[in-house]
KOLDO-255368 format. One record per residue (C-alpha): residue number from 0; residue in three letters; chain; x, y, z. Coordinates in steps of 0.25 Angstrom, whole numbers. Layout:
REM KOLDO-255368
(rec NUM; 'ALA'; 'A'; (X; Y; Z))
...
//
This chain:
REM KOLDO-255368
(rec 0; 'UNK'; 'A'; (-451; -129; 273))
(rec 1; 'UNK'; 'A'; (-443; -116; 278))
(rec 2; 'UNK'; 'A'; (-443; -123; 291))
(rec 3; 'UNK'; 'A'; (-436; -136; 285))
(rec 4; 'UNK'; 'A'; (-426; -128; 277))
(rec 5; 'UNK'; 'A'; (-421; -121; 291))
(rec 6; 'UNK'; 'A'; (-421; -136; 298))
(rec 7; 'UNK'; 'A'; (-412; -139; 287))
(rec 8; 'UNK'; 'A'; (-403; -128; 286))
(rec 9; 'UNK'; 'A'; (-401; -129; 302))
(rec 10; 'UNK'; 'A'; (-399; -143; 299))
(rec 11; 'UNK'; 'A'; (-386; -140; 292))
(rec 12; 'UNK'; 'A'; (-382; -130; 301))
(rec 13; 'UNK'; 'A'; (-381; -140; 311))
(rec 14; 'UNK'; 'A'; (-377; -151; 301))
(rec 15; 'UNK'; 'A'; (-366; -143; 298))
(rec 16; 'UNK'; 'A'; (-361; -139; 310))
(rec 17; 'UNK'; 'A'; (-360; -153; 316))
(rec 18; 'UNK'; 'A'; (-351; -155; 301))
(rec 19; 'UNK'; 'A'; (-341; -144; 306))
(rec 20; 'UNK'; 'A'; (-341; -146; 322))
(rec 21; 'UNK'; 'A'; (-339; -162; 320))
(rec 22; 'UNK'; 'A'; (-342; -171; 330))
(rec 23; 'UNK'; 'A'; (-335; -171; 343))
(rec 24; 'UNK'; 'A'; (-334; -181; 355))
(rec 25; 'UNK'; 'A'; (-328; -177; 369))
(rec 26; 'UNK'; 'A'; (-319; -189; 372))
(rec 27; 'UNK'; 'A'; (-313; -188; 387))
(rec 28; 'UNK'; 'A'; (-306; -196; 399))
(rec 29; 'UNK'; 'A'; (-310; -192; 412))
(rec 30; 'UNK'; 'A'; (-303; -198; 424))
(rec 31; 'UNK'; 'A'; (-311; -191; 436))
(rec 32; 'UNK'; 'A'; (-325; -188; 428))
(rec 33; 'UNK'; 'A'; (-320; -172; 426))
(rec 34; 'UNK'; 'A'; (-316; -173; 413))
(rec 35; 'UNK'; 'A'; (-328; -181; 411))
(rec 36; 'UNK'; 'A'; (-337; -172; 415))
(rec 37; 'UNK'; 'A'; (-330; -159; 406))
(rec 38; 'UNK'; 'A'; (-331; -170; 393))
(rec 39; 'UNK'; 'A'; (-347; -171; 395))
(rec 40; 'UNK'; 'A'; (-351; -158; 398))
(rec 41; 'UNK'; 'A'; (-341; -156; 387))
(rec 42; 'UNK'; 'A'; (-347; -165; 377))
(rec 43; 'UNK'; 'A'; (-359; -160; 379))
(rec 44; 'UNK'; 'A'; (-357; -145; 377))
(rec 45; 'UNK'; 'A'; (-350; -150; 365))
(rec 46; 'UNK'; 'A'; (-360; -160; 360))
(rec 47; 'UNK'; 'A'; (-352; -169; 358))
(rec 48; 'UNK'; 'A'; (-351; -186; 361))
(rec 49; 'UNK'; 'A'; (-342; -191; 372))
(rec 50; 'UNK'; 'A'; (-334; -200; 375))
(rec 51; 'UNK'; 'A'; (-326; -205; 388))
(rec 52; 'UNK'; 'A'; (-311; -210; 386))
(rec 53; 'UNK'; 'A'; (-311; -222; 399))
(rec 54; 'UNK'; 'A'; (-299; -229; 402))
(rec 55; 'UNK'; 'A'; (-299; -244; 402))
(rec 56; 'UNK'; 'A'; (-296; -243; 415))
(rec 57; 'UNK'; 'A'; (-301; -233; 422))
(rec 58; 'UNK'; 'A'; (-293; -223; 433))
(rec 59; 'UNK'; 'A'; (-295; -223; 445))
(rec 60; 'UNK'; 'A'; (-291; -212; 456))
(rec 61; 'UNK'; 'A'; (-278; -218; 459))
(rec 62; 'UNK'; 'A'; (-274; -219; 446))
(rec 63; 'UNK'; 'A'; (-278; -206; 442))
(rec 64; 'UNK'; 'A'; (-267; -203; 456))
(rec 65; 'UNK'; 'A'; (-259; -192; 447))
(rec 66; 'UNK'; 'A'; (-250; -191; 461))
(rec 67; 'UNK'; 'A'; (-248; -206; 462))
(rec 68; 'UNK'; 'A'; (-238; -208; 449))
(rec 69; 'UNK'; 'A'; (-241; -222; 449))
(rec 70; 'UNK'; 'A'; (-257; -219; 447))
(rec 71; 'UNK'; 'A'; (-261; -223; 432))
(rec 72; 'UNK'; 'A'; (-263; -210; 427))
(rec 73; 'UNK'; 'A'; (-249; -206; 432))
(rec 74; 'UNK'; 'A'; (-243; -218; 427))
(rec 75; 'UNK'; 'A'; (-249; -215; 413))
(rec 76; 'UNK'; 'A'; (-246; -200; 412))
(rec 77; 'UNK'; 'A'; (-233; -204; 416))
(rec 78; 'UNK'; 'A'; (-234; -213; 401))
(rec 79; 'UNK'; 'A'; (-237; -202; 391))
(rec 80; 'UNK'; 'A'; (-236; -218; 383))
(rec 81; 'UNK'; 'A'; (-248; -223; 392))
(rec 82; 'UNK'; 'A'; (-263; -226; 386))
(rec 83; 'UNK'; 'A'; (-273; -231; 396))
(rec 84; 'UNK'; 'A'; (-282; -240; 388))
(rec 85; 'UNK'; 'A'; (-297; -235; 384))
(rec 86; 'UNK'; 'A'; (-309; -243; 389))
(rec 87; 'UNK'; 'A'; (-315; -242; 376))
(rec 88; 'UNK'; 'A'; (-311; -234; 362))
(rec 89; 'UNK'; 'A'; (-327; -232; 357))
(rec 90; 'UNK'; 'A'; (-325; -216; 354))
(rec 91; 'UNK'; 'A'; (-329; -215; 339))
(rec 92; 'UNK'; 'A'; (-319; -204; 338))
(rec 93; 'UNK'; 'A'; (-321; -205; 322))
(rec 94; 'UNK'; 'A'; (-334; -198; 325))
(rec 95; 'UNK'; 'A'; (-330; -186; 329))
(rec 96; 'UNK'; 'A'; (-322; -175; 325))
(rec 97; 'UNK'; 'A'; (-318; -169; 337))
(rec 98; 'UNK'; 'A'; (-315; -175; 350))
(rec 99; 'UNK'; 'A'; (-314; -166; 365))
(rec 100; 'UNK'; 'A'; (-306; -175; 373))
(rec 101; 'UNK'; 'A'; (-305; -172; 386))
(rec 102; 'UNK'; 'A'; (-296; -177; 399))
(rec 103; 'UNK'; 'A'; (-290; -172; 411))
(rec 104; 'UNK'; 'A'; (-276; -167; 412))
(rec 105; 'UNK'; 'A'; (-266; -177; 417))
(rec 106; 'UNK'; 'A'; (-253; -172; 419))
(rec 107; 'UNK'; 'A'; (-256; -161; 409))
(rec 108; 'UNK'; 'A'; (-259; -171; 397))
(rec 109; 'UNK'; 'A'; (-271; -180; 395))
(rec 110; 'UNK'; 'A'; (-272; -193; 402))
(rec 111; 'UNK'; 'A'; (-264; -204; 393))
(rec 112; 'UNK'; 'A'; (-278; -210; 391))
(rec 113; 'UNK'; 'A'; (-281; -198; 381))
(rec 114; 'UNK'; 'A'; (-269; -203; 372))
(rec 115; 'UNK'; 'A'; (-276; -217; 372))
(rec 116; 'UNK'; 'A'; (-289; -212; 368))
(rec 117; 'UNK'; 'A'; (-282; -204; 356))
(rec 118; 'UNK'; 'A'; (-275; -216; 353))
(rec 119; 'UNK'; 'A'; (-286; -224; 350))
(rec 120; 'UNK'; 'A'; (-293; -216; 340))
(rec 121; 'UNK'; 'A'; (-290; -211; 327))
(rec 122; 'UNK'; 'A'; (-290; -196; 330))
(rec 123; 'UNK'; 'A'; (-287; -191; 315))
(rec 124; 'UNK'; 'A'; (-294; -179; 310))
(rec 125; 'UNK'; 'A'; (-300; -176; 324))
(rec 126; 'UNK'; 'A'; (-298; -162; 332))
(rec 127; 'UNK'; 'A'; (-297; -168; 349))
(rec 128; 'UNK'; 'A'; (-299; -155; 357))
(rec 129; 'UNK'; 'A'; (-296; -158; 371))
(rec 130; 'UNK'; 'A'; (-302; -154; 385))
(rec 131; 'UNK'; 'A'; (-295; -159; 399))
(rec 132; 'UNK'; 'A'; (-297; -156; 413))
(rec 133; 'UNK'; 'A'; (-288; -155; 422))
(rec 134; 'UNK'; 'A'; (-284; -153; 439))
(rec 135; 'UNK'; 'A'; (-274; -141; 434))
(rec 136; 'UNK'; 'A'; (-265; -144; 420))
(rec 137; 'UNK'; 'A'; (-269; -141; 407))
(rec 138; 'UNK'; 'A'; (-267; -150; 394))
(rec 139; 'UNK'; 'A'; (-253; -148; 394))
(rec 140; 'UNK'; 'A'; (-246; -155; 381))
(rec 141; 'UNK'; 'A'; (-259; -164; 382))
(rec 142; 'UNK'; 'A'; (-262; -161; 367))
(rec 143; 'UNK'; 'A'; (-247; -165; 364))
(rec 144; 'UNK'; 'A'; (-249; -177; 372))
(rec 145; 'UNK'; 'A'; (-262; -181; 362))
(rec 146; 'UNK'; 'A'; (-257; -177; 349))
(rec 147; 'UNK'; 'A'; (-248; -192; 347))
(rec 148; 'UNK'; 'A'; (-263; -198; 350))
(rec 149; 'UNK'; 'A'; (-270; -196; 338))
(rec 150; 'UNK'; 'A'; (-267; -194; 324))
(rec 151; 'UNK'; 'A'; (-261; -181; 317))
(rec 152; 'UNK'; 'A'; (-271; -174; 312))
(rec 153; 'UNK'; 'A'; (-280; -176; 325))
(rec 154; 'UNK'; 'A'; (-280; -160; 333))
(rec 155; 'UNK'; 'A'; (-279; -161; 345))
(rec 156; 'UNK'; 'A'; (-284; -149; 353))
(rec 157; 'UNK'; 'A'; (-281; -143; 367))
(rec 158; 'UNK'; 'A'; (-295; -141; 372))
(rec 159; 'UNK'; 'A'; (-297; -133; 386))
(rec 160; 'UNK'; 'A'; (-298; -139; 399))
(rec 161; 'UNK'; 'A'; (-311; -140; 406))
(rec 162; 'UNK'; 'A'; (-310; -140; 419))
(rec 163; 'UNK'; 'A'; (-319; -136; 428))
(rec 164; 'UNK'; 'A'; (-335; -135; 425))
(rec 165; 'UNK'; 'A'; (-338; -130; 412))
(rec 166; 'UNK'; 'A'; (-351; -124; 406))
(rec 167; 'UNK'; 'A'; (-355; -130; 393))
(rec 168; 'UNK'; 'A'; (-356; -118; 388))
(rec 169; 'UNK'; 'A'; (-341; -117; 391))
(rec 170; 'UNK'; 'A'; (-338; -130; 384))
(rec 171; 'UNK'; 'A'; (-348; -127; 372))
(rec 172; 'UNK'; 'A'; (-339; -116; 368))
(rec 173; 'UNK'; 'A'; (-326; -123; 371))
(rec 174; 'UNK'; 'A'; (-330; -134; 362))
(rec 175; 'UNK'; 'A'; (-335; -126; 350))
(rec 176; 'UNK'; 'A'; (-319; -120; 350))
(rec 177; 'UNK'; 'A'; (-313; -132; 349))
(rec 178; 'UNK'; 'A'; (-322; -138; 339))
//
């Protein structure tokens, strides 16, 4: 009987920390697999689900041409209005409590795309901590540029970028700051 008293109480030690950590997904866009690979070594040292945001269409190298200013990434940086269409909207973001949302920098903001994934999903009473990489800037007024996106009450949080290789060791500890 002692030993099913302790199973119980470390039942509700663990019980109650899922209760006060919530439940947290790592949603991102990666337009050249790196951020991809941050978000799910990321997810993983976090334990949390992910999900991939995918354009409708997808980019392709010359439109991803920041020095061309007719490329499709140009173009729509150049449209702070702009929202490339989702291939699909199946994140269960009621499910979750906090969201890591991660991108790389274009021109010192996230990627247009970002606002449409915001746009798209109700947001209220959620924290959104975000994680980027990036050739060089850093998030810039990115949060700024977010904020219009979801509702009032949604906290959005510079994150860190993560460029580079990281441990998970590294990321562990990042995440159990922001959470």
């Amino acid at each position: 009987m002692k030993t099913e008293r302790v199973y119980k109480h470390y039942y509700f030690i663990i019980q109650e920390e899922r209760i006060i950590m919530g439940k947290t997904l790592v949603a991102y866009f990666s337009a050249s697999a790196t951020t991809a690979r941050v978000a799910k070594e990321l997810a993983q040292a976090a334990g949390a689900d992910i999900y991939e945001i995918r354009p409708a269409v997808p980019y392709t190298d010359a439109d991803l041409n920041w020095m061309d200013k007719k490329s499709r990434s140009s173009v729509e940086m150049n449209d702070r209005s702009s929202r490339p269409a989702l291939a699909d909207r199946d994140a269960d973001i009621a499910s979750y409590d906090t969201i890591l949302l991660g991108f790389p920098i274009w021109w010192y903001v996230a990627p247009t795309i970002i606002n449409s994934f915001l746009e798209s999903y109700d947001f209220s009473g959620k924290k959104i901590v975000l994680f980027a990489t990036s050739g060089g800037s850093g998030f810039g007024k990115t949060v700024d540029g977010l904020k219009p996106s979801v509702a009032a009450d949604t906290v959005i949080v510079e994150g860190k970028l993560l460029n580079g290789r990281q441990t998970a060791e590294s990321l562990k500890a990042w995440v159990e700051t922001v959470l």
